[in-house]
C-alpha positions in Angstrom: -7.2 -5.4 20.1 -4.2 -4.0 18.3 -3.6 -6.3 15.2 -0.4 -6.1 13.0 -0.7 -5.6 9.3 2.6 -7.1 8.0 2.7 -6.2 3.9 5.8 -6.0 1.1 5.2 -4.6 -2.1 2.7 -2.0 -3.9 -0.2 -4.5 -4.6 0.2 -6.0 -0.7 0.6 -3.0 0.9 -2.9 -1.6 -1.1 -4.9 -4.4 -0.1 -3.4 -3.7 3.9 -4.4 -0.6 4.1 -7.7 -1.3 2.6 -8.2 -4.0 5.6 -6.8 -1.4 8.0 -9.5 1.1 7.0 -12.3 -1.8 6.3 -11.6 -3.8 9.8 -12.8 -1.1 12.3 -16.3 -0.5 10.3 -16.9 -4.7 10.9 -14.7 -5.4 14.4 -14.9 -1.5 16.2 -12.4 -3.3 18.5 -9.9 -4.0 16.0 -7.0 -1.8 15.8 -5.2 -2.3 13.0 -1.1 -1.4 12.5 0.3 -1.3 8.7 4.4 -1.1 9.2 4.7 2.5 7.6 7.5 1.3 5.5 8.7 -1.4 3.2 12.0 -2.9 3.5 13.6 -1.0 0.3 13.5 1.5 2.9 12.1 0.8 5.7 14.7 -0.9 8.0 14.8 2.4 10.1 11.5 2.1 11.6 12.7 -1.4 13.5 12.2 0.2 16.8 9.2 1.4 16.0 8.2 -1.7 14.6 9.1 -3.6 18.0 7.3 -1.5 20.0 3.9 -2.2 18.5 5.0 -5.9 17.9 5.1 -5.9 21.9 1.3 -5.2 22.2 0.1 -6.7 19.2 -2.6 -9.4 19.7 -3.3 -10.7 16.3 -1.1 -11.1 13.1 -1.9 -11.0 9.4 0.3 -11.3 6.6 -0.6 -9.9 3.1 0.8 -12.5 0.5 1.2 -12.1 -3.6 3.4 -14.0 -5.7 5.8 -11.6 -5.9 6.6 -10.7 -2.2 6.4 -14.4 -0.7 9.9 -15.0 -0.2 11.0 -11.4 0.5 12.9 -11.1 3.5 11.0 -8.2 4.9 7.9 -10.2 4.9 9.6 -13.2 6.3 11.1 -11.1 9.2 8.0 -9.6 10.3 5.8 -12.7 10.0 8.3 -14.7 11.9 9.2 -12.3 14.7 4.8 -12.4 14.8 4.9 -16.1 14.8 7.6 -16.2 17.6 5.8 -13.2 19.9 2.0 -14.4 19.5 1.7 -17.8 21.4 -2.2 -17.9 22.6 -3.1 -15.5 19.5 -2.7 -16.3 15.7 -0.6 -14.9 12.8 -2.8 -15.8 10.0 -2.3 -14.9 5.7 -4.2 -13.1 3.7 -3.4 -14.6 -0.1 -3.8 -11.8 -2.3 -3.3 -13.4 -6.0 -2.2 -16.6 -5.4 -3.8 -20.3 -3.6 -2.2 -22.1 -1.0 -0.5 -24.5 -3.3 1.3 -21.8 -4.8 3.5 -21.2 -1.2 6.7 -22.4 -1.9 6.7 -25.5 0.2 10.2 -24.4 1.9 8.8 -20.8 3.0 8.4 -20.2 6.9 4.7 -18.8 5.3 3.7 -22.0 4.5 2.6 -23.6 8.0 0.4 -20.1 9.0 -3.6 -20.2 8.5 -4.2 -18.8 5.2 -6.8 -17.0 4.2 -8.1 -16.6 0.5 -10.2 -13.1 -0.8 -13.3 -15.1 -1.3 -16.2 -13.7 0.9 -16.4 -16.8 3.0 -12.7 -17.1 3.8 -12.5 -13.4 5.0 -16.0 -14.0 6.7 -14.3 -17.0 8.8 -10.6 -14.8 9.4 -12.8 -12.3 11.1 -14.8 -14.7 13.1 -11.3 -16.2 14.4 -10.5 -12.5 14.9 -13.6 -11.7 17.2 -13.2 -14.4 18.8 -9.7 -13.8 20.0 -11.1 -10.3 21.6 -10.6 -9.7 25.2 -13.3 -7.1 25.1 -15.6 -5.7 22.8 -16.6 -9.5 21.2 -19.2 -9.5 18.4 -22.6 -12.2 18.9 -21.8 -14.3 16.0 -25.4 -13.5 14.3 -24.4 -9.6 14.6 -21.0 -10.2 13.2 -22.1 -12.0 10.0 -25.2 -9.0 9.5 -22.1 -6.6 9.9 -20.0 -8.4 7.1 -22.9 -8.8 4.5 -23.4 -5.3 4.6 -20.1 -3.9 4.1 -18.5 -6.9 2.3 -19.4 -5.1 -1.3 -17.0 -2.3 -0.4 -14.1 -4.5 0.5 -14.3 -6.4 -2.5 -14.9 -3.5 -4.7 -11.8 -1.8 -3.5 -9.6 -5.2 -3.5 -10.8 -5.7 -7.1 -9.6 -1.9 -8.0 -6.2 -3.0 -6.8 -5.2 -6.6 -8.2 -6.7 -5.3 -11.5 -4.6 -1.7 -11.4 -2.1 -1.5 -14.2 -0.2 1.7 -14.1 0.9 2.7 -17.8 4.1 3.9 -16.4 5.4 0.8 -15.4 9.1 0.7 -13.5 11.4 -0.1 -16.5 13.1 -3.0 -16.9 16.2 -3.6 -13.8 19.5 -5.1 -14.7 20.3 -8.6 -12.8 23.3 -6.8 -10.7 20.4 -4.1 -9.6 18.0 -7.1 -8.4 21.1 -8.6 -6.5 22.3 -5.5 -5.3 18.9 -4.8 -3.9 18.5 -8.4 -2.6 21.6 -8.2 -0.8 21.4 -5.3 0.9 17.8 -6.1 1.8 18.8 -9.7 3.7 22.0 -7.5 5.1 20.2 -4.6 6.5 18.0 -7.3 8.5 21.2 -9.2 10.2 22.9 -5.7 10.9 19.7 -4.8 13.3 18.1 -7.6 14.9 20.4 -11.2 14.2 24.0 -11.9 15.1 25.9 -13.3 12.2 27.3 -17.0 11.9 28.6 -16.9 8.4 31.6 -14.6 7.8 32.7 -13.2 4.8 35.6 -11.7 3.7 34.3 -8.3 4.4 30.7 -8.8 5.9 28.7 -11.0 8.0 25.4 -12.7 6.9 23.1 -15.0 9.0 23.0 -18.8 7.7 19.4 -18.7 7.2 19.3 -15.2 5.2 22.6 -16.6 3.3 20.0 -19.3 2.3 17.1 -17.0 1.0 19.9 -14.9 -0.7 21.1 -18.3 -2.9 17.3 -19.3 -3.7 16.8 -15.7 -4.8 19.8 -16.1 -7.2 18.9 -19.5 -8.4 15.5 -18.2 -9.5 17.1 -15.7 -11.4 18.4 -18.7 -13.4 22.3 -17.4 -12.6 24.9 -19.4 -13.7 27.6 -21.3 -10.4 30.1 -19.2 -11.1 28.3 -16.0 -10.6 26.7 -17.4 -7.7 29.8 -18.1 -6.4 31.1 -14.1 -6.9 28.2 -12.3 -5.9 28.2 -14.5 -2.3 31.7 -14.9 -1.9 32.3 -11.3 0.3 28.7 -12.4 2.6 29.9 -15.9 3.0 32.8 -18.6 4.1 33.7 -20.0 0.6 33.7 -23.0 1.6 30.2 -23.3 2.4 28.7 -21.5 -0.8 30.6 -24.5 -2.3 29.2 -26.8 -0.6 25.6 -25.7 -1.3 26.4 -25.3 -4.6 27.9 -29.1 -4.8 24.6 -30.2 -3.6 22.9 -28.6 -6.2 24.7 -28.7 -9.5 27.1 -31.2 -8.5 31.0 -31.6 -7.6 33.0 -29.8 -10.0 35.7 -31.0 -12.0 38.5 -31.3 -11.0 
């Protein structure tokens, strides 16, 4: 059963690839897909990434705090959501609880799935039991799981407790929204058709959306909301989402 490994991020894409290598040993009919690359760079494998979305029979997502609300993430766990109908598309929650979703992400409706040993011991049971062929006897599966849980965890562990003493230095606000932007506009450009025009660029009304909850967390102030938007989006409707949040201005 080919099985999409949708990540964003260092910590994310660590603890994929240590599923992707730890999934066969428990489920030998589980063939795991990690998406080679992350959306920084990444948007040029989108074909690629299609073509195994086509045959893909099971979906997980691997949440942290930080990539959450990334578009990347949100692209790949929605096209899953949209392509798997009888199948799942199910979380993994690296360093964060289900309370810590943010109630307005697309994320928050999927099954979610926590690293304690009974909540990975229940994803893979949903997982075998999805299987076409090659299904485990329940009493097998769990023998299977005991036995090679201890390397999982040990691995996971090395990873959410990894510090790297050369850490990226610090980035400058304009870098972030640079980066943002170019992110949620690399998306639309391949696989959306826009509905909010610019003055010099297109955006689609629900990435204009994540772009203006991105800049509000980064506590910027309306009228810099207003420039950095203003060449991705109709002025007149970052105003009105602005009005409804900080309220009418003065005239």
């Amino acid at each position: 059963m080919k099985s999409f490994l949708s990540w964003s991020g260092r910590k994310s894409h660590e603890v994929a690839m240590a599923f992707s290598d730890w999934l066969p040993c428990v489920i030998q009919a589980v063939d795991p897909w990690v998406s080679s690359e992350d959306i920084d760079r990444g948007s040029i494998w989108l074909n690629e990434i299609f073509e195994q979305l086509k045959d893909t029979n099971f979906g997980l997502v691997f949440v942290t705090k930080e990539n959450q609300n990334k578009p990347w993430l949100l692209f790949e766990s929605g096209a899953l959501s949209k392509g798997l109908t009888e199948n799942r598309v199910c979380t993994v929650l690296i360093d964060l609880q289900v309370r810590d979703i943010d109630s307005s992400s697309p994320i928050k409706h999927l099954n979610h799935t926590t690293l304690e040993k009974q909540d990975v011991l229940k994803l893979l049971k949903t997982i075998n039991k999805h299987l076409d062929q090659g299904k485990i006897q329940e009493d097998r599966l769990e023998k299977s799981f005991d036995a090679l849980w201890p390397s999982l965890e040990s691995k996971i562990s090395e990873i959410i407790d990894f510090d790297p003493e050369d850490k990226d230095p610090a980035r400058e606000d304009k870098d972030v929204l640079n980066d943002i932007l170019e992110n949620v506009l690399s998306i639309n450009r391949r696989v959306s058709r826009g509905v909010l025009r610019g003055s010099g660029r297109h955006i689609e009304k629900h990435h204009a959306e994540i772009l203006l909850k991105r800049l509000l967390k980064m506590d910027m102030d309306r009228g810099d909301i207003e420039e950095a938007m203003e060449d991705v989006v109709p002025s007149h409707w970052i105003r009105q989402k602005l009005d409804e949040i900080f309220g009418p201005e003065d005239e």
